[in-house]
mmCIF file as gemmi writes it, N, C-alpha and C atoms, coordinates in Angstrom:
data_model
loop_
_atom_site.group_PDB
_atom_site.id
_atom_site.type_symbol
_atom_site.label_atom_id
_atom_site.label_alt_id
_atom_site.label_comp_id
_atom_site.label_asym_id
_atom_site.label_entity_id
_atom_site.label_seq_id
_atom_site.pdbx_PDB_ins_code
_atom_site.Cartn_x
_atom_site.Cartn_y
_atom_site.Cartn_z
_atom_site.occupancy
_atom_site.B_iso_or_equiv
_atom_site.pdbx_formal_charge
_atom_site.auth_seq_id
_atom_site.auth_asym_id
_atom_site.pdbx_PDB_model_num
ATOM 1 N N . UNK Axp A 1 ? 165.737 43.96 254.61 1 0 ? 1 A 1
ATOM 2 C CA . UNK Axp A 1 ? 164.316 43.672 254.602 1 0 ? 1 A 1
ATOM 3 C C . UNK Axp A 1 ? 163.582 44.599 253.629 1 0 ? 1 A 1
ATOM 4 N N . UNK Axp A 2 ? 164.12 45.762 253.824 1 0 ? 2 A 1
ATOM 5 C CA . UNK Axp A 2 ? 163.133 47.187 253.257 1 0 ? 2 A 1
ATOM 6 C C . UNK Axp A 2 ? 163.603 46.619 251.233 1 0 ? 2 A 1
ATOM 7 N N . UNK Axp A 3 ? 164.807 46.367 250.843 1 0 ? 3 A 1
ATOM 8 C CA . UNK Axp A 3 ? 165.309 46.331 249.889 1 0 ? 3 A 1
ATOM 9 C C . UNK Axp A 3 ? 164.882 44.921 249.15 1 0 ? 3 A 1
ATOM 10 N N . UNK Axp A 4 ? 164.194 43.957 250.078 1 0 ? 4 A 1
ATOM 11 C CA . UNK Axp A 4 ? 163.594 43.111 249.545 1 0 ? 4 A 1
ATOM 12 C C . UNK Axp A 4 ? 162.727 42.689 249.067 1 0 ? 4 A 1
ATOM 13 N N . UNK Axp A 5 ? 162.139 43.762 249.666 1 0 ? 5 A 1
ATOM 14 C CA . UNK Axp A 5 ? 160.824 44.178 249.387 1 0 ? 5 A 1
ATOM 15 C C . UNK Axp A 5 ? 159.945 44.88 248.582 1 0 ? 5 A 1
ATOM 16 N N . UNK Axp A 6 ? 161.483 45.989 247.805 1 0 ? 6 A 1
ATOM 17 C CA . UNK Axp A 6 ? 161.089 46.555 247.341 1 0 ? 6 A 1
ATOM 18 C C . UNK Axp A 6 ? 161.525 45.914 245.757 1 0 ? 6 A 1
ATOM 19 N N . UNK Axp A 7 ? 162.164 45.189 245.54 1 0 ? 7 A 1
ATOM 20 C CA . UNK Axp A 7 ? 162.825 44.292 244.725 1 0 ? 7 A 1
ATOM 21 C C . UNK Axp A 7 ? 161.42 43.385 244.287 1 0 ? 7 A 1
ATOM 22 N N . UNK Axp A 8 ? 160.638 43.028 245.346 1 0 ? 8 A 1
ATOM 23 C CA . UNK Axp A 8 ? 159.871 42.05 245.297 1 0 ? 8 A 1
ATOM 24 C C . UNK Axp A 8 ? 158.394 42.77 244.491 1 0 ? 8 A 1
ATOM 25 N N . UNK Axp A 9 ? 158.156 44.404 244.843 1 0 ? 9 A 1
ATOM 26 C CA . UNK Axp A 9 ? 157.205 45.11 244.577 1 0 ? 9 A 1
ATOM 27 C C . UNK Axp A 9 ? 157.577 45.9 242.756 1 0 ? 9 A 1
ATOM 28 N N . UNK Axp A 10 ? 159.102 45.49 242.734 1 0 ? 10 A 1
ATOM 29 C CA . UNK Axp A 10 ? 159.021 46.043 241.306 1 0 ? 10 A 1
ATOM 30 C C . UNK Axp A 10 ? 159.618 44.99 240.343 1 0 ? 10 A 1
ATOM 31 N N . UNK Axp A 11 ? 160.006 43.501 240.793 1 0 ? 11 A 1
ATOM 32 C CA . UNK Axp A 11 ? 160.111 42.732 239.87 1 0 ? 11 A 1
ATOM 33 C C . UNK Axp A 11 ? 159.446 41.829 239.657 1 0 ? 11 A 1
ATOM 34 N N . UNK Axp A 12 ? 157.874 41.601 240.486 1 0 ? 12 A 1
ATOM 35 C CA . UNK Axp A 12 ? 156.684 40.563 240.206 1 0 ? 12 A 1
ATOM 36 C C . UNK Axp A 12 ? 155.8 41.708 240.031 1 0 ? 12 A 1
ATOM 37 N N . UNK Axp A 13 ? 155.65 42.686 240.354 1 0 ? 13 A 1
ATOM 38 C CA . UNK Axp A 13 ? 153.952 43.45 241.513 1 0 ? 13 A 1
ATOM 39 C C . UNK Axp A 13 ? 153.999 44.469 240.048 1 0 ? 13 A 1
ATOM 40 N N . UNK Axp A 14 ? 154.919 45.135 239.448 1 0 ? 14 A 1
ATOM 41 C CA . UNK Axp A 14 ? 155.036 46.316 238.452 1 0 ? 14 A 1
ATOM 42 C C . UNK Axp A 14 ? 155.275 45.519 237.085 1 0 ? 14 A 1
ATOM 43 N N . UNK Axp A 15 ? 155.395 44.881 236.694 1 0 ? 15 A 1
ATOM 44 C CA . UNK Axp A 15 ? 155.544 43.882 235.587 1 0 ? 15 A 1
ATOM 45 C C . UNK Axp A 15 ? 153.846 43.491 234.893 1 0 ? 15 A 1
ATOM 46 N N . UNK Axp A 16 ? 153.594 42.788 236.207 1 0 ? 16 A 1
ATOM 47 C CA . UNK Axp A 16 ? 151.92 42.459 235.625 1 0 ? 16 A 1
ATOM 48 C C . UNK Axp A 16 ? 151.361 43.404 236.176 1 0 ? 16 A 1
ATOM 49 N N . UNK Axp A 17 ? 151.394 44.772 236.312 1 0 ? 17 A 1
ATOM 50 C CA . UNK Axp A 17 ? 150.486 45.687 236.598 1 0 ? 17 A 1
ATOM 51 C C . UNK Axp A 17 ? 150.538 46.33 235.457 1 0 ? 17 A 1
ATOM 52 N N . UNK Axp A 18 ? 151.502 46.978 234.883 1 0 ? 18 A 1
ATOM 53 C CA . UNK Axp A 18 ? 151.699 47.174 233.279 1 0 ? 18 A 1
ATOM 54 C C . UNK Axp A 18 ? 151.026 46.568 232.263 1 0 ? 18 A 1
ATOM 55 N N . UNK Axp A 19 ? 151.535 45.478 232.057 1 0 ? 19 A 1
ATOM 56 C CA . UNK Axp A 19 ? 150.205 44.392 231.434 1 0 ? 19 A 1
ATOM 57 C C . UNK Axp A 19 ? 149.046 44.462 231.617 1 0 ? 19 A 1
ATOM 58 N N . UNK Axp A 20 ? 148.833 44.796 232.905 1 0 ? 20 A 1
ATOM 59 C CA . UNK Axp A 20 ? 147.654 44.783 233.218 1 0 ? 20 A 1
ATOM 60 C C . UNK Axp A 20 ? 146.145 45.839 232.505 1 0 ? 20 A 1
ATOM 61 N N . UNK Axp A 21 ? 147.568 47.058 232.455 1 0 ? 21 A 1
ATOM 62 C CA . UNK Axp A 21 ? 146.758 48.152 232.386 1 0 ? 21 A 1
ATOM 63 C C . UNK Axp A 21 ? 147.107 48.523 230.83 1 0 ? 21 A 1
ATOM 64 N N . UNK Axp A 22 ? 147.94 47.877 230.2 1 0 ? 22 A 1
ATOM 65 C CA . UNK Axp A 22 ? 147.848 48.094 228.46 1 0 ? 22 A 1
ATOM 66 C C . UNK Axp A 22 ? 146.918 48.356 227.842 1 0 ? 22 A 1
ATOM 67 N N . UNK Axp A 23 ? 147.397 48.816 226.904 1 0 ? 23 A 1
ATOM 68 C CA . UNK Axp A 23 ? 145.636 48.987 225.904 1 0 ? 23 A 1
ATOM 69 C C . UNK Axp A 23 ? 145.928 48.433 224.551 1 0 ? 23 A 1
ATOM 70 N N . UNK Axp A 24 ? 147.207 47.784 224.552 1 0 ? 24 A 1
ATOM 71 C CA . UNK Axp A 24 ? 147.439 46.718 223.303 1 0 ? 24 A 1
ATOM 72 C C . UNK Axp A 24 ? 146.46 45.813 222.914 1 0 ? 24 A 1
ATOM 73 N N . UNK Axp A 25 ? 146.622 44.731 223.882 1 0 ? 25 A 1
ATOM 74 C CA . UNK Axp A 25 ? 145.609 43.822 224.005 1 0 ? 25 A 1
ATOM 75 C C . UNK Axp A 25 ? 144.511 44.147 224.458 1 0 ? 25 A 1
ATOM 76 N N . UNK Axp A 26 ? 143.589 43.452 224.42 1 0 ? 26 A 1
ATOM 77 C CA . UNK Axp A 26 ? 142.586 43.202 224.751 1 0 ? 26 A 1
ATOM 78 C C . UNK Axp A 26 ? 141.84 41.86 225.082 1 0 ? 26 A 1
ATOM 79 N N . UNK Axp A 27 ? 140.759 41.814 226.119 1 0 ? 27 A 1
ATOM 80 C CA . UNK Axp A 27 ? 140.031 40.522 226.153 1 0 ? 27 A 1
ATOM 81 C C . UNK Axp A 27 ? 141.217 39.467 226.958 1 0 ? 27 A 1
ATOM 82 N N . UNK Axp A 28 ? 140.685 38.142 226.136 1 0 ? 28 A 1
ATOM 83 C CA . UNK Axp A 28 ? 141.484 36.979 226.653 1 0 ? 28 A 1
ATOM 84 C C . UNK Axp A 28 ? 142.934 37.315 226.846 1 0 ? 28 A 1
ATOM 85 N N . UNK Axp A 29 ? 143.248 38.109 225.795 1 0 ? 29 A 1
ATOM 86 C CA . UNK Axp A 29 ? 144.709 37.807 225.301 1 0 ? 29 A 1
ATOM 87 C C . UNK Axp A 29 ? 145.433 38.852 226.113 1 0 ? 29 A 1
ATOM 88 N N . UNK Axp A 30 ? 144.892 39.313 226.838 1 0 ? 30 A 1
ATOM 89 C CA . UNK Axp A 30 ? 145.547 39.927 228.376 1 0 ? 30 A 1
ATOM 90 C C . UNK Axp A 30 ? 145.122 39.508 229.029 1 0 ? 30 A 1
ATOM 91 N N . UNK Axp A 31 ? 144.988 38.076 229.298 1 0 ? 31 A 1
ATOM 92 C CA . UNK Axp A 31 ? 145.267 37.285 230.795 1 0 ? 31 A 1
ATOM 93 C C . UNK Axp A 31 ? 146.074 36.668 230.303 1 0 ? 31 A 1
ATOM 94 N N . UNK Axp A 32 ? 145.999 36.173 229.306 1 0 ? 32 A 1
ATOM 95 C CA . UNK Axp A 32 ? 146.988 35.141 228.642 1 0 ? 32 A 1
ATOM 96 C C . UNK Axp A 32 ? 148.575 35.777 228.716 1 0 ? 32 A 1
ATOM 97 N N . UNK Axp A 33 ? 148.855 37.418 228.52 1 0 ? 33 A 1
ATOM 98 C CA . UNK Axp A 33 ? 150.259 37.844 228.547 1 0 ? 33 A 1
ATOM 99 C C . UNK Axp A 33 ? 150.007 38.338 230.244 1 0 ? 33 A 1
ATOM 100 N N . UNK Axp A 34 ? 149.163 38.589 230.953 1 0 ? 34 A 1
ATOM 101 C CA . UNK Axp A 34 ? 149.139 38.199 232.611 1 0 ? 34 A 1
ATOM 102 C C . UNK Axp A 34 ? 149.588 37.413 233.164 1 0 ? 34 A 1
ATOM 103 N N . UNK Axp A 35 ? 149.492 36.509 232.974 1 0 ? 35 A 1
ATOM 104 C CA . UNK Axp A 35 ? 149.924 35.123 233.597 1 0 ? 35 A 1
ATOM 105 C C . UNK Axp A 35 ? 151.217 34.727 232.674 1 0 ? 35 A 1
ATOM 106 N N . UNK Axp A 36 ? 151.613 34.786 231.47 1 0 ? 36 A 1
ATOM 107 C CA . UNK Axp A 36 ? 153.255 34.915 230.781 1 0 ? 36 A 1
ATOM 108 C C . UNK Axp A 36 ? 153.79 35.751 231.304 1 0 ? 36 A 1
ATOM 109 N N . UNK Axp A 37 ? 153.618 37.273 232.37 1 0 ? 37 A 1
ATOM 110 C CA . UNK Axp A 37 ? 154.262 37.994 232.413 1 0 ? 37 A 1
ATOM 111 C C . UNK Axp A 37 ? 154.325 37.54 233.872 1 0 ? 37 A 1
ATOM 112 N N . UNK Axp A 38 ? 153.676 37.324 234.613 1 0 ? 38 A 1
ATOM 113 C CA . UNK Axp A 38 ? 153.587 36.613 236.203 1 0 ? 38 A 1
ATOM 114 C C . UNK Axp A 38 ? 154.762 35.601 236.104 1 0 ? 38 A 1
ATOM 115 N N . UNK Axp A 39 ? 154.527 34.504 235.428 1 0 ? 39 A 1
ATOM 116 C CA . UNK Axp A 39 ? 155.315 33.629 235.254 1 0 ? 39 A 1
ATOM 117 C C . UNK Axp A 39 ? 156.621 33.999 234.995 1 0 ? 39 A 1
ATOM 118 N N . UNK Axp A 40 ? 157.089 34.996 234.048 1 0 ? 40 A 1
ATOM 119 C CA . UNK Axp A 40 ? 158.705 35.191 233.928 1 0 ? 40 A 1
ATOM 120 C C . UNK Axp A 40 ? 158.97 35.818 235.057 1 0 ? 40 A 1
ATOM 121 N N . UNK Axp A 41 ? 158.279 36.741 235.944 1 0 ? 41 A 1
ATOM 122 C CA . UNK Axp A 41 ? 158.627 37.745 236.609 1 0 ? 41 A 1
ATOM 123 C C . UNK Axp A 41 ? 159.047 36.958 237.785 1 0 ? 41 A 1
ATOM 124 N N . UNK Axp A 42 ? 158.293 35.662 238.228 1 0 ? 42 A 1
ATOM 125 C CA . UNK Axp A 42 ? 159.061 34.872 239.236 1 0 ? 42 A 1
ATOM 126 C C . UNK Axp A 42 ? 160.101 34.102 239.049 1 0 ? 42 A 1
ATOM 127 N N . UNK Axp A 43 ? 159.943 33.766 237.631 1 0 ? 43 A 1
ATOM 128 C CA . UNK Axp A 43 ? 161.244 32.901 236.955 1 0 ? 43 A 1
ATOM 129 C C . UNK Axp A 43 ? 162.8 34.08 237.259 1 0 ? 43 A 1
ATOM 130 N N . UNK Axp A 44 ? 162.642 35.28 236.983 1 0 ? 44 A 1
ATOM 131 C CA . UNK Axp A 44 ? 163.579 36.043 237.19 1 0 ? 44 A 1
ATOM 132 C C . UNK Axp A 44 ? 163.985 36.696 238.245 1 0 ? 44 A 1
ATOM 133 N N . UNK Axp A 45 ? 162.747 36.653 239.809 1 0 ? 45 A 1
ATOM 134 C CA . UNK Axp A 45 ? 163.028 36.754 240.451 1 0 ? 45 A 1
ATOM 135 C C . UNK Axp A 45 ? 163.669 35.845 241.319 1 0 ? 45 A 1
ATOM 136 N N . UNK Axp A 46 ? 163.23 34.671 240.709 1 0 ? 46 A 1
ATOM 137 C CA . UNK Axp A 46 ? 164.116 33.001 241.524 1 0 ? 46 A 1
ATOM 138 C C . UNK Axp A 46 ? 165.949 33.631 241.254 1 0 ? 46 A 1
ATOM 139 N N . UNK Axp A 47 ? 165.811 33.57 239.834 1 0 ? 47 A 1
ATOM 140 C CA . UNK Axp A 47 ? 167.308 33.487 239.298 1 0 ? 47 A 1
ATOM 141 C C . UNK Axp A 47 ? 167.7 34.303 240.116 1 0 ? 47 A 1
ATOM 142 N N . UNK Axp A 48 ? 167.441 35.879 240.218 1 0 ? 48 A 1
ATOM 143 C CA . UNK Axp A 48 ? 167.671 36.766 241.081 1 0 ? 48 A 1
ATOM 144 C C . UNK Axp A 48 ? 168.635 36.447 242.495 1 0 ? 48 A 1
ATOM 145 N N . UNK Axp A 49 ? 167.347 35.749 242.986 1 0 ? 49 A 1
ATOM 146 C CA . UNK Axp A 49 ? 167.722 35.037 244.326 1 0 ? 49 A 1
ATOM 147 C C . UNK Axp A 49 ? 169.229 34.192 244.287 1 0 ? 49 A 1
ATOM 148 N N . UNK Axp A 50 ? 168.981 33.223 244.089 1 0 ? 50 A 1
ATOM 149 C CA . UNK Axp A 50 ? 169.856 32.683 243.605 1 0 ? 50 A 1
ATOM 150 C C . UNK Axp A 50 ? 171.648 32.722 243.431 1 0 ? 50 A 1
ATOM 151 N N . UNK Axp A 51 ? 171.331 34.372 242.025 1 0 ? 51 A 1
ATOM 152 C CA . UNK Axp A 51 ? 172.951 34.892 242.409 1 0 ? 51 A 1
ATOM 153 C C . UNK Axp A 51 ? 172.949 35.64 243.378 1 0 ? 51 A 1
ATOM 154 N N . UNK Axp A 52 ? 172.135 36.441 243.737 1 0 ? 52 A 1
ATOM 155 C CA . UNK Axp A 52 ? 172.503 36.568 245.236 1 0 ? 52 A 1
ATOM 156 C C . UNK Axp A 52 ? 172.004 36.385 246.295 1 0 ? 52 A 1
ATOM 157 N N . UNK Axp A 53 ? 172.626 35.311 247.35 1 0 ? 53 A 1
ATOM 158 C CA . UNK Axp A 53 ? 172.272 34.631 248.301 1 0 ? 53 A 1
ATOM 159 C C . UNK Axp A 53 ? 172.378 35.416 249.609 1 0 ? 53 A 1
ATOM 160 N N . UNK Axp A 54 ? 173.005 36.534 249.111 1 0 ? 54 A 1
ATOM 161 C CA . UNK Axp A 54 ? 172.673 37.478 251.003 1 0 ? 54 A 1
ATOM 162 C C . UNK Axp A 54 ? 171.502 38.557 251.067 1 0 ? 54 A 1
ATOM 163 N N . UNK Axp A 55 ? 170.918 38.538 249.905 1 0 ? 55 A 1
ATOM 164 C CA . UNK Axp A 55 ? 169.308 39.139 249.675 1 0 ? 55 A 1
ATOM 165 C C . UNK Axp A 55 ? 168.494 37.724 250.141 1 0 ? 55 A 1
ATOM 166 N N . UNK Axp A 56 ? 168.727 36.692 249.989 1 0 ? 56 A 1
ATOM 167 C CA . UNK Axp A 56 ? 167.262 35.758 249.817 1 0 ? 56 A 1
ATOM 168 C C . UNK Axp A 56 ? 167.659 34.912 251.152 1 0 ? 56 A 1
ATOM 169 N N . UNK Axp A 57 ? 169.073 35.064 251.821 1 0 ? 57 A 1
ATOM 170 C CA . UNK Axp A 57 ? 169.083 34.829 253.102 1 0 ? 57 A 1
ATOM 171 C C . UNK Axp A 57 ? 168.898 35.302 254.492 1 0 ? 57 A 1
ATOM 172 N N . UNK Axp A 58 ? 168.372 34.781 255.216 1 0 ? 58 A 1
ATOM 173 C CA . UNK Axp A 58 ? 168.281 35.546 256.457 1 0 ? 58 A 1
ATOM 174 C C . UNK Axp A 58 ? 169.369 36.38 257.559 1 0 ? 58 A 1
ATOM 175 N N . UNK Axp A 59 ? 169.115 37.543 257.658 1 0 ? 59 A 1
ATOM 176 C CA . UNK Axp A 59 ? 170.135 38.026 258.52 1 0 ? 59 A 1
ATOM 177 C C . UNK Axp A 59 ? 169.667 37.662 260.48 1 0 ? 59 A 1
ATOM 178 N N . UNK Axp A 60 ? 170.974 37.945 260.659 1 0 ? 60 A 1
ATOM 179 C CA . UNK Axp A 60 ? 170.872 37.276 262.527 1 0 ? 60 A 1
ATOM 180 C C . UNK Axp A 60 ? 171.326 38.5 263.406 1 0 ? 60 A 1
């Protein structure tokens, strides 16, 4: 649970918080790599899941 969580807090939650807080961009064009960086970060956390199925399954 604890490890899923924390998986979950540094491969969606720390990704676009970075972005977030850049000083590259500016304006529009950091929401625009906000939401590209949101978007991969779940795309990679799916895959994640995926190969491994005893993280994204429930224990009994």
């Amino acid at each position: 649970m604890i490890l899923s969580l924390l998986l979950l807090l540094l491969g969606l939650v720390m990704p676009l918080l970075l972005t977030a807080l850049s000083t590259r961009v500016k304006g529009s064009a950091k929401v625009g790599w906000c939401i590209v960086v949101l978007c991969m970060s779940w795309i990679g956390y799916g895959i994640f899941i995926m190969l491994n199925p005893s993280i994204g399954a429930k224990q009994a």
